[in-house]
PDB file with one MODEL, atoms N, CA, C and O in Angstrom:
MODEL        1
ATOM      1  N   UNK A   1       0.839  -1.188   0.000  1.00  0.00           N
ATOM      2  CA  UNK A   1       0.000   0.000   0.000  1.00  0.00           C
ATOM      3  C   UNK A   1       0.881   1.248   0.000  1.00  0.00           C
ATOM      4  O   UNK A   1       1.840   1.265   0.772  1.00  0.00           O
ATOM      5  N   UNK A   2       0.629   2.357  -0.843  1.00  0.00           N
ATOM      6  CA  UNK A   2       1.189   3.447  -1.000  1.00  0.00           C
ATOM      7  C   UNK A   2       1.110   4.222   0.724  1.00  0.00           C
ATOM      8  O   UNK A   2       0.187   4.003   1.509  1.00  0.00           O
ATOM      9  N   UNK A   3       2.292   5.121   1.010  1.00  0.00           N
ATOM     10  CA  UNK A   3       1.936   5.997   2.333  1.00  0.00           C
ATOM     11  C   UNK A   3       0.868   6.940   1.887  1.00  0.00           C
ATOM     12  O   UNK A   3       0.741   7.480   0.788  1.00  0.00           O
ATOM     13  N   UNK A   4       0.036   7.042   3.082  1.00  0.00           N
ATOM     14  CA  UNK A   4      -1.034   8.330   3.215  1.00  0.00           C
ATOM     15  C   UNK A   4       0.156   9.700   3.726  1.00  0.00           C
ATOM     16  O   UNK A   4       1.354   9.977   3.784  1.00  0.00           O
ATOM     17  N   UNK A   5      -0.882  10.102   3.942  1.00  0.00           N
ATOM     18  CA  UNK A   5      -0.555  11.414   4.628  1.00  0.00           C
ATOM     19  C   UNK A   5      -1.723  12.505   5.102  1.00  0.00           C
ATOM     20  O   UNK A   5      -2.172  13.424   4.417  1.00  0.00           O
ATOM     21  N   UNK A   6      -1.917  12.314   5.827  1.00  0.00           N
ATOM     22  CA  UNK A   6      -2.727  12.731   6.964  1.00  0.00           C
ATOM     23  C   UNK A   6      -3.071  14.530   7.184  1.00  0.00           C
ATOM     24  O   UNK A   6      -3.006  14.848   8.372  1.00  0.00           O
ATOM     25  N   UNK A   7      -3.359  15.510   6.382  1.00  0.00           N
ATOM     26  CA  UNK A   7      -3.928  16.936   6.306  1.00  0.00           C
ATOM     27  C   UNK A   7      -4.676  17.241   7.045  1.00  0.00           C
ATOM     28  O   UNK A   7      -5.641  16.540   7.350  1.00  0.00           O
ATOM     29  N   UNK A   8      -4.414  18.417   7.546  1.00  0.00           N
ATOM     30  CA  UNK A   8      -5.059  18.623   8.792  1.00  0.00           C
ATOM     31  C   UNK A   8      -5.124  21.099   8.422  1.00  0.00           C
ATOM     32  O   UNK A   8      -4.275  21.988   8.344  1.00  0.00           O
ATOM     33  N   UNK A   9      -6.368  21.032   8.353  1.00  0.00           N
ATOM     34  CA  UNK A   9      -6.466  22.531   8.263  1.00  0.00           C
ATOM     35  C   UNK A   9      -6.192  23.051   9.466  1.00  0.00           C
ATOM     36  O   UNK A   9      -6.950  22.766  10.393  1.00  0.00           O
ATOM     37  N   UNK A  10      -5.011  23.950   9.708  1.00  0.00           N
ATOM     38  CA  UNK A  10      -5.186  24.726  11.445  1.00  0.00           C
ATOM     39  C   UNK A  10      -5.010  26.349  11.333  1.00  0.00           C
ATOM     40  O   UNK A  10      -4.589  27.044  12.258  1.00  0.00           O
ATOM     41  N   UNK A  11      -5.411  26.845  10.023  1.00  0.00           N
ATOM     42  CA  UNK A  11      -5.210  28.326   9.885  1.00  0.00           C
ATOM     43  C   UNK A  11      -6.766  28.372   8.874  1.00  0.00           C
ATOM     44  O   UNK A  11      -7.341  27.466   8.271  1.00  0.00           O
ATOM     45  N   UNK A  12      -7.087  29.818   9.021  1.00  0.00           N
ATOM     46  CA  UNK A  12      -8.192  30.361   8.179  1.00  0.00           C
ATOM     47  C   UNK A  12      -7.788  30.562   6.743  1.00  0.00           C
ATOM     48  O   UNK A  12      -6.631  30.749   6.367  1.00  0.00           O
ATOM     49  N   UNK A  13      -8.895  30.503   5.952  1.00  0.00           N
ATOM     50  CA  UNK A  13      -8.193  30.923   4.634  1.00  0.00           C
ATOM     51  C   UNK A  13      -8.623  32.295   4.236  1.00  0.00           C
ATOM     52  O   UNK A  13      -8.372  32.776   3.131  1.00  0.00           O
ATOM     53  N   UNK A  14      -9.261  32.884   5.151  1.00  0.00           N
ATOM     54  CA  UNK A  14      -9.622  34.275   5.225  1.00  0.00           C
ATOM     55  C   UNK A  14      -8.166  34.884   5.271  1.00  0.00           C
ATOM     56  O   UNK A  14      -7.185  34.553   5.936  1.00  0.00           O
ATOM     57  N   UNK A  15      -8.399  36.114   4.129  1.00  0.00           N
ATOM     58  CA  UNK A  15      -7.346  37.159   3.971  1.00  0.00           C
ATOM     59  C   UNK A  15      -5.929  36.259   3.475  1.00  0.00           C
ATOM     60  O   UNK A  15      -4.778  36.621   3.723  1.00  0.00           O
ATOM     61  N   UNK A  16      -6.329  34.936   2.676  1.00  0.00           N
ATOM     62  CA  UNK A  16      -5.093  34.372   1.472  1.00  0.00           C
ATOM     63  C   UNK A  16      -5.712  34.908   0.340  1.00  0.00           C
ATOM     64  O   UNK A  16      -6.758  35.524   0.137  1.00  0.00           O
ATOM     65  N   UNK A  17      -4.621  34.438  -0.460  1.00  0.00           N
ATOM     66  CA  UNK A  17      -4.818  34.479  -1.725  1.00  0.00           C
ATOM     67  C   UNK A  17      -5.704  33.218  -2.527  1.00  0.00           C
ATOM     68  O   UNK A  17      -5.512  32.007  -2.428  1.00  0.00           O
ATOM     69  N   UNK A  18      -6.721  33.928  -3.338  1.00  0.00           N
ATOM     70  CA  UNK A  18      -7.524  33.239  -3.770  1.00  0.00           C
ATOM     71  C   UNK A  18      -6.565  31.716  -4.456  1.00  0.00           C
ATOM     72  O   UNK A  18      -6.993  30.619  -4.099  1.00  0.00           O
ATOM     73  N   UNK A  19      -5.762  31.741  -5.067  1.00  0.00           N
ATOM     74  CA  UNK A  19      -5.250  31.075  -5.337  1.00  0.00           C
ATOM     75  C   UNK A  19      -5.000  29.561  -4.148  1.00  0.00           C
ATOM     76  O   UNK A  19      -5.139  28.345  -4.279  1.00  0.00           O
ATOM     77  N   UNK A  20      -4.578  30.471  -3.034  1.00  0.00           N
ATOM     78  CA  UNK A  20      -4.130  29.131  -1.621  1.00  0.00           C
ATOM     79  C   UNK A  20      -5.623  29.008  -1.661  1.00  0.00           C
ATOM     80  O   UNK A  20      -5.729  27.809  -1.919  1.00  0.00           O
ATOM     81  N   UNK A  21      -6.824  29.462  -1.575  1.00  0.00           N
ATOM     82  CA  UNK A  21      -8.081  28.889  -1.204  1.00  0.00           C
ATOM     83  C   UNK A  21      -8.602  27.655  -2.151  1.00  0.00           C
ATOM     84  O   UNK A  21      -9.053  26.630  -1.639  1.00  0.00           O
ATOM     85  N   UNK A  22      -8.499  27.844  -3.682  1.00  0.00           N
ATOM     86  CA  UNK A  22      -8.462  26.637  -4.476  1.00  0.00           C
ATOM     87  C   UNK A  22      -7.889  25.847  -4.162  1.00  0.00           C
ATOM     88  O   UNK A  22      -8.477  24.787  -4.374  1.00  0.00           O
ATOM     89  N   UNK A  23      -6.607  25.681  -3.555  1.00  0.00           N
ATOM     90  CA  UNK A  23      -5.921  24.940  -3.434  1.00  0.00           C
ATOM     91  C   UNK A  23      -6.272  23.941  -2.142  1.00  0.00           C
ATOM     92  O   UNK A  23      -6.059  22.729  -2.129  1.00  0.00           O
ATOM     93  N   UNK A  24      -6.957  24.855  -0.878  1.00  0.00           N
ATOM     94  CA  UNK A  24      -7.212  24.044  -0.001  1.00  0.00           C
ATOM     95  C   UNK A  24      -8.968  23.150   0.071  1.00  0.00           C
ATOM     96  O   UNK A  24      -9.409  22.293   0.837  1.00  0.00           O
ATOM     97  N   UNK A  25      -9.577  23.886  -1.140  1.00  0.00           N
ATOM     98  CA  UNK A  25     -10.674  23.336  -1.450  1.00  0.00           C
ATOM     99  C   UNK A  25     -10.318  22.079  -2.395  1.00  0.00           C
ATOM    100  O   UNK A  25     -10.861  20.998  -2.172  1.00  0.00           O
ATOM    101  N   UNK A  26      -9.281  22.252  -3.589  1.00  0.00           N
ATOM    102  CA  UNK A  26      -9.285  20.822  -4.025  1.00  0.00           C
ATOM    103  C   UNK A  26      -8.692  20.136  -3.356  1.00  0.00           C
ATOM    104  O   UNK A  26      -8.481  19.116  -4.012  1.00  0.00           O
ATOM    105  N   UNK A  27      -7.957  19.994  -1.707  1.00  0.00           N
ATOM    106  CA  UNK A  27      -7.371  18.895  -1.016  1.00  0.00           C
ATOM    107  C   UNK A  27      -8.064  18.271  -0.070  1.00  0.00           C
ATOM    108  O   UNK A  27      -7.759  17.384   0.727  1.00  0.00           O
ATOM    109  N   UNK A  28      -9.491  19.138  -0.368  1.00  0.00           N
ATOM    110  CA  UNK A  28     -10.644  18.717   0.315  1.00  0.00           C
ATOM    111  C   UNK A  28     -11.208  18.785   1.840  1.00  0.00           C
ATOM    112  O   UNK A  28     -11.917  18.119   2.594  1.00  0.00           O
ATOM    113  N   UNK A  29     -10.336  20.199   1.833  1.00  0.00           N
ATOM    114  CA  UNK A  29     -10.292  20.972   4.150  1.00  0.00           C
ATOM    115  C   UNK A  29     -11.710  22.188   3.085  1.00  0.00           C
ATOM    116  O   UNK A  29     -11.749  22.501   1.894  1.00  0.00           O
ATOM    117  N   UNK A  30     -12.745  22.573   4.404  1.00  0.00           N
ATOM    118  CA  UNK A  30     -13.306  23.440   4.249  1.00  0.00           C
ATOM    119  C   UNK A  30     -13.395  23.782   5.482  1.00  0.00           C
ATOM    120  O   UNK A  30     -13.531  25.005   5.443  1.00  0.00           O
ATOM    121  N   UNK A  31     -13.404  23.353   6.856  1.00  0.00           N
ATOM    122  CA  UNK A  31     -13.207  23.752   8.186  1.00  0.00           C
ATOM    123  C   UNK A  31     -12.040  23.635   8.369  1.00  0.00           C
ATOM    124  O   UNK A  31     -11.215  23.149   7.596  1.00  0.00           O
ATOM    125  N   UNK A  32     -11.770  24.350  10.067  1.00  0.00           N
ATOM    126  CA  UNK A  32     -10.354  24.821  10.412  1.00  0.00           C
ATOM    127  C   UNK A  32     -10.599  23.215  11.157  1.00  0.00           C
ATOM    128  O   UNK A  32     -11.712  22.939  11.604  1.00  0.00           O
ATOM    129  N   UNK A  33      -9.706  22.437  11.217  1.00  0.00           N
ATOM    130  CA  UNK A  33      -9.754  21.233  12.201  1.00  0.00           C
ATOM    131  C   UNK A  33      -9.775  20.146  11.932  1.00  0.00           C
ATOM    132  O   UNK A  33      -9.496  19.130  12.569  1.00  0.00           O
ATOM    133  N   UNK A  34     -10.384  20.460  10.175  1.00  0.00           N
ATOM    134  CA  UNK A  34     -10.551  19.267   9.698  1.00  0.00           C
ATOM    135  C   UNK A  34      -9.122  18.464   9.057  1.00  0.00           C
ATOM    136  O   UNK A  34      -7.951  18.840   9.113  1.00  0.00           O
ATOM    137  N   UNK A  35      -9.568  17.517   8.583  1.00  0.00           N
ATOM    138  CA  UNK A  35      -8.669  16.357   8.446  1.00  0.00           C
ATOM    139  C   UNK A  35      -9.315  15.383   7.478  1.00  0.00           C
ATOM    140  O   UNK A  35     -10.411  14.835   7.589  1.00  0.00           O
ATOM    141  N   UNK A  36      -8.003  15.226   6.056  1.00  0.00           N
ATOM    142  CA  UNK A  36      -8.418  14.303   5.495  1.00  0.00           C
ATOM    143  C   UNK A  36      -7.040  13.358   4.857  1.00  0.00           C
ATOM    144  O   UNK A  36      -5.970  13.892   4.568  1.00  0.00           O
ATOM    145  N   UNK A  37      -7.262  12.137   4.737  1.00  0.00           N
ATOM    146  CA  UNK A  37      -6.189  11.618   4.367  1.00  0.00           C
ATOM    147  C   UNK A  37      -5.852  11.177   2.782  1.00  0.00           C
ATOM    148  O   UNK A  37      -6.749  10.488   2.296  1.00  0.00           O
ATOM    149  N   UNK A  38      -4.837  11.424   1.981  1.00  0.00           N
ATOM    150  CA  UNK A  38      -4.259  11.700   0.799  1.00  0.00           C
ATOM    151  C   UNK A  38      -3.413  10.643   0.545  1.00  0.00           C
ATOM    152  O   UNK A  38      -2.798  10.261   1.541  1.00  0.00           O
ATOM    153  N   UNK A  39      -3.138   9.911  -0.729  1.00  0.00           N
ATOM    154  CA  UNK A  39      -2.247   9.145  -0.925  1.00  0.00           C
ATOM    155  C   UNK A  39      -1.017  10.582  -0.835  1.00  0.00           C
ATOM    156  O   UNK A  39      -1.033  11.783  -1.106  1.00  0.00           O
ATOM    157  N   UNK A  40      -0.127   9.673  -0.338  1.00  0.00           N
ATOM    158  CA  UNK A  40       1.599  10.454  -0.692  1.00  0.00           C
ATOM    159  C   UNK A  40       2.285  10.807  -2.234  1.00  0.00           C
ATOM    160  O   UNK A  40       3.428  10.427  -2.488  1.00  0.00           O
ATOM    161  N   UNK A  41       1.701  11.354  -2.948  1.00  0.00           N
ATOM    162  CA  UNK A  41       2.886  11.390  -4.116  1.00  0.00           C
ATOM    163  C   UNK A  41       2.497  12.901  -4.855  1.00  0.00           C
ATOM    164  O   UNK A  41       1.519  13.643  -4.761  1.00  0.00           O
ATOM    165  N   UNK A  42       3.880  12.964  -5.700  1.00  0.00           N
ATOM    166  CA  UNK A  42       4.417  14.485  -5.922  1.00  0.00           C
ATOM    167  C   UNK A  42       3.322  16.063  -6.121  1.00  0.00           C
ATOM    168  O   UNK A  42       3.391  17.226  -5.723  1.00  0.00           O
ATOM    169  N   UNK A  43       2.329  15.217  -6.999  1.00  0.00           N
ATOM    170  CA  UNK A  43       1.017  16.277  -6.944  1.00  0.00           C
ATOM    171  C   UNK A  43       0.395  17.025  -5.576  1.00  0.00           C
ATOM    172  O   UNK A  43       0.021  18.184  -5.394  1.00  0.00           O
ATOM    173  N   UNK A  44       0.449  15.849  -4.692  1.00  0.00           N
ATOM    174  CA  UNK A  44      -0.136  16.045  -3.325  1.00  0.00           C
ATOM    175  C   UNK A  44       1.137  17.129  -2.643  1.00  0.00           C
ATOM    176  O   UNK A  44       0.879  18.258  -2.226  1.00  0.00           O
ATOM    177  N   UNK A  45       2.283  16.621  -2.640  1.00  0.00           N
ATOM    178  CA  UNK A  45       3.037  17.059  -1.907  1.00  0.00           C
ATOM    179  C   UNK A  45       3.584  18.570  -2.561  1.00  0.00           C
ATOM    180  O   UNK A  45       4.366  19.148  -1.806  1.00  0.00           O
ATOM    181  N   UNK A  46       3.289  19.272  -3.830  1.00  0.00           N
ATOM    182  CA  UNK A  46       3.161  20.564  -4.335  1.00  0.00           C
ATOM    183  C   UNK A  46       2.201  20.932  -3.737  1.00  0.00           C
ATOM    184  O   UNK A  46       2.452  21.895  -3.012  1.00  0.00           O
ATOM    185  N   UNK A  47       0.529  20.375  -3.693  1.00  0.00           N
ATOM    186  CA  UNK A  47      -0.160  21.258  -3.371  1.00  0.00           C
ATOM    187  C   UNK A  47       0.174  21.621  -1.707  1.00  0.00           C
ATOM    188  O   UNK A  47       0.023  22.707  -1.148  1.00  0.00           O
ATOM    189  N   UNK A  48       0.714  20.239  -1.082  1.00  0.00           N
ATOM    190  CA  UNK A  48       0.768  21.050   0.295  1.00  0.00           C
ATOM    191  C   UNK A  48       2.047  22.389   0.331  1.00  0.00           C
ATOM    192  O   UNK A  48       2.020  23.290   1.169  1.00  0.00           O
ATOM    193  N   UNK A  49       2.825  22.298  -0.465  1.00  0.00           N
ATOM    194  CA  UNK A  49       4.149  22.470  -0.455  1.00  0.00           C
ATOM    195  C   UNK A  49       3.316  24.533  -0.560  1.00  0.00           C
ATOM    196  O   UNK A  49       3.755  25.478   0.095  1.00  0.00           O
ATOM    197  N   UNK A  50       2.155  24.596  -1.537  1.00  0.00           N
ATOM    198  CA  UNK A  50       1.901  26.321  -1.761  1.00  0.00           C
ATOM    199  C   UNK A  50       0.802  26.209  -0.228  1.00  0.00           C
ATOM    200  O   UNK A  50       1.227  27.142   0.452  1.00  0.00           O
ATOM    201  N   UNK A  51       0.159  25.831   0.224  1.00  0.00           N
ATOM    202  CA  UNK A  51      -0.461  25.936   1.666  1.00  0.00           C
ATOM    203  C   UNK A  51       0.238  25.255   2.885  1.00  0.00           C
ATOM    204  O   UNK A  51      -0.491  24.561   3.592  1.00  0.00           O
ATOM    205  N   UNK A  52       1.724  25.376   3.267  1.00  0.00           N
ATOM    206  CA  UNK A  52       2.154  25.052   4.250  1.00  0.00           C
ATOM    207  C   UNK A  52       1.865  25.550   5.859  1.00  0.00           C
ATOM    208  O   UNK A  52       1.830  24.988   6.954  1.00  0.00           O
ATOM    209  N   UNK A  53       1.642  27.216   5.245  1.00  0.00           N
ATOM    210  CA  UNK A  53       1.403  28.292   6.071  1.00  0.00           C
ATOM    211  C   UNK A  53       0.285  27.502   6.573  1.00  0.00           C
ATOM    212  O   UNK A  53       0.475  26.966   7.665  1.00  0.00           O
ATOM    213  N   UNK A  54      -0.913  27.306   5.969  1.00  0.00           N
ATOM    214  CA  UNK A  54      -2.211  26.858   6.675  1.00  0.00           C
ATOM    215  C   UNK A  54      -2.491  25.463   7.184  1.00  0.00           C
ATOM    216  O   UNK A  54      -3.336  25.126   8.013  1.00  0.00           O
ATOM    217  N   UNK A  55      -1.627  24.721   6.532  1.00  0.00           N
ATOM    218  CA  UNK A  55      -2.019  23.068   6.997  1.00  0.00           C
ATOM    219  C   UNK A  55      -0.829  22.280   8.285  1.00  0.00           C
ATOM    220  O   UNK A  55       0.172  22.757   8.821  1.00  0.00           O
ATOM    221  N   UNK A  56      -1.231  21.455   8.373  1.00  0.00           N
ATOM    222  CA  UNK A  56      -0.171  20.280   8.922  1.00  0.00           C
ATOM    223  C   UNK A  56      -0.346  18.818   8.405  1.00  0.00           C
ATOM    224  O   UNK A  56      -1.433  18.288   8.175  1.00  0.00           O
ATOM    225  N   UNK A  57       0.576  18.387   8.294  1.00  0.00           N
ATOM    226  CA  UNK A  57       1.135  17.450   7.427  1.00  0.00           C
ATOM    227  C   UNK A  57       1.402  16.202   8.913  1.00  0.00           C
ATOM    228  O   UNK A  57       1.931  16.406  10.005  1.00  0.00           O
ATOM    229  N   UNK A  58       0.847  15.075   8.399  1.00  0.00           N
ATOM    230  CA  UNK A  58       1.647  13.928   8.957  1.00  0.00           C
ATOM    231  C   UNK A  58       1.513  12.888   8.306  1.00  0.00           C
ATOM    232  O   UNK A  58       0.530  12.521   7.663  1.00  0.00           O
ATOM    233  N   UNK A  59       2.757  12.249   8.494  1.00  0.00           N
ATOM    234  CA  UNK A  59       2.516  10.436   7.247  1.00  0.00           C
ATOM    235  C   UNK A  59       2.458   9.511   8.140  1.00  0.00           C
ATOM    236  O   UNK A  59       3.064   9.366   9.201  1.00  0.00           O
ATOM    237  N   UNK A  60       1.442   8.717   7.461  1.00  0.00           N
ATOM    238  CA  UNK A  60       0.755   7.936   8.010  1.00  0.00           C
ATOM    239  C   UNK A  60       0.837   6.320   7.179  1.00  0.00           C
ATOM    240  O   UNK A  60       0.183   5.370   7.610  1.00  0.00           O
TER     241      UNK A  60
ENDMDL
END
């Protein structure tokens, strides 16, 4: 089985750039708290790579 990786929203996306907000809508956070889990590979890890500021990351 491929590693997950475990996303976790802990910042607002109020007052980003529209751009980081697409970005955290296609990784699939719309609340602050939430949490969803992602296969691991390079696509995933760009998009976290432009919303670092807002997320947390753990592999799972």
């Amino acid at each position: 089985m491929a590693n997950m990786l475990k996303i976790t929203l802990v910042r607002s996306t109020i007052g980003s750039k529209p751009q980081h907000r697409k970005t955290i809508e296609a990784l699939g956070l719309k609340k602050i708290r939430q949490t969803v889990e992602k296969k691991d590979n390079p696509q995933m890890r760009g998009m976290i790579e432009k919303v670092r500021h807002l997320v947390e990351v753990e592999e799972i």
